[in-house]
N, C-alpha and C positions, 0 to 999 in steps of 0.2 A: 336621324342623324343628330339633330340635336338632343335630344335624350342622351345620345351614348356621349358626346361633348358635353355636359351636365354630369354625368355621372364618371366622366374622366377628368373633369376638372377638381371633384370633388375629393375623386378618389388623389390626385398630386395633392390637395391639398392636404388630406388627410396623412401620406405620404410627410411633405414639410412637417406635419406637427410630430409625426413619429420620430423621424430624425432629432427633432430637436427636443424633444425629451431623451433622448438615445443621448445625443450630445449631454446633456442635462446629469445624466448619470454616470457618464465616464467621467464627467468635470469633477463628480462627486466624490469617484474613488481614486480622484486623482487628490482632493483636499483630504489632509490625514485627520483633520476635527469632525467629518459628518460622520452619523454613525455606522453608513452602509460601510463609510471607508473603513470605519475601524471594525466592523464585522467583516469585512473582506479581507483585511490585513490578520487579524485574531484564526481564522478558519486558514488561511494560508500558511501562518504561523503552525498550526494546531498540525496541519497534514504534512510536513515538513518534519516536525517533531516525529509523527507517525510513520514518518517514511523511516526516519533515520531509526526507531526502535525494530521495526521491522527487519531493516535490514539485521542489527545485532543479533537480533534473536535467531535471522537464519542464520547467521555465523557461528552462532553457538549452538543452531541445529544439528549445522555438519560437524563443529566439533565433537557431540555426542553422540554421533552418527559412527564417527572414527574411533570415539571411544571404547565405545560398544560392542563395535566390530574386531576391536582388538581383545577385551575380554571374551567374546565368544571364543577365539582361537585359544586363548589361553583355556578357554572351560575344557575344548574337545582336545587339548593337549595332556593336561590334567585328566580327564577322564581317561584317558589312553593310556598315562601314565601309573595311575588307581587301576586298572586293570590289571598293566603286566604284574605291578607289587601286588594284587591279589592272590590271580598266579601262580606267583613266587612265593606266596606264602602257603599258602595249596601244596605245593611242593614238596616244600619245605615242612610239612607235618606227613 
């Protein structure tokens, strides 16, 4: 019994110090001068940026998505079209 109270006393204690380096490091990215803060804030910044290009880029996926889908139609409209004038030119000799 006391061994496990010994080794439970230790282990809160150990517990406290955790916390308070925990505490220790939020305080830290809470001051904008330490440099974790400003690698916190710099990397937050960074994936924000990333997020918003991201986004762009899918918008101008589907625009080329639409794009493309509309020249295809125009190709097999065209090609249909190059057909009957062949055809007609077939025909016509």
């Amino acid at each position: 019994v006391a061994a496990l109270q010994d080794e439970k006393n230790s282990l809160v204690s150990e517990n406290e110090i955790m916390n308070d380096r925990l505490e220790q490091l939020d305080d830290s990215l809470d001051d904008p001068n330490t440099v974790v803060a400003k690698k916190y804030f710099h990397a937050q910044l960074q994936l924000e940026q990333l997020q918003e290009e991201n986004f762009r880029l899918e918008a101008a996926k589907d625009d080329y998505r639409v794009h493309c889908e509309d020249l295809e139609k125009q190709l097999i409209e065209l090609q249909h079209r190059n057909n009957e004038l062949t055809s007609l030119a077939e025909e016509s000799r």
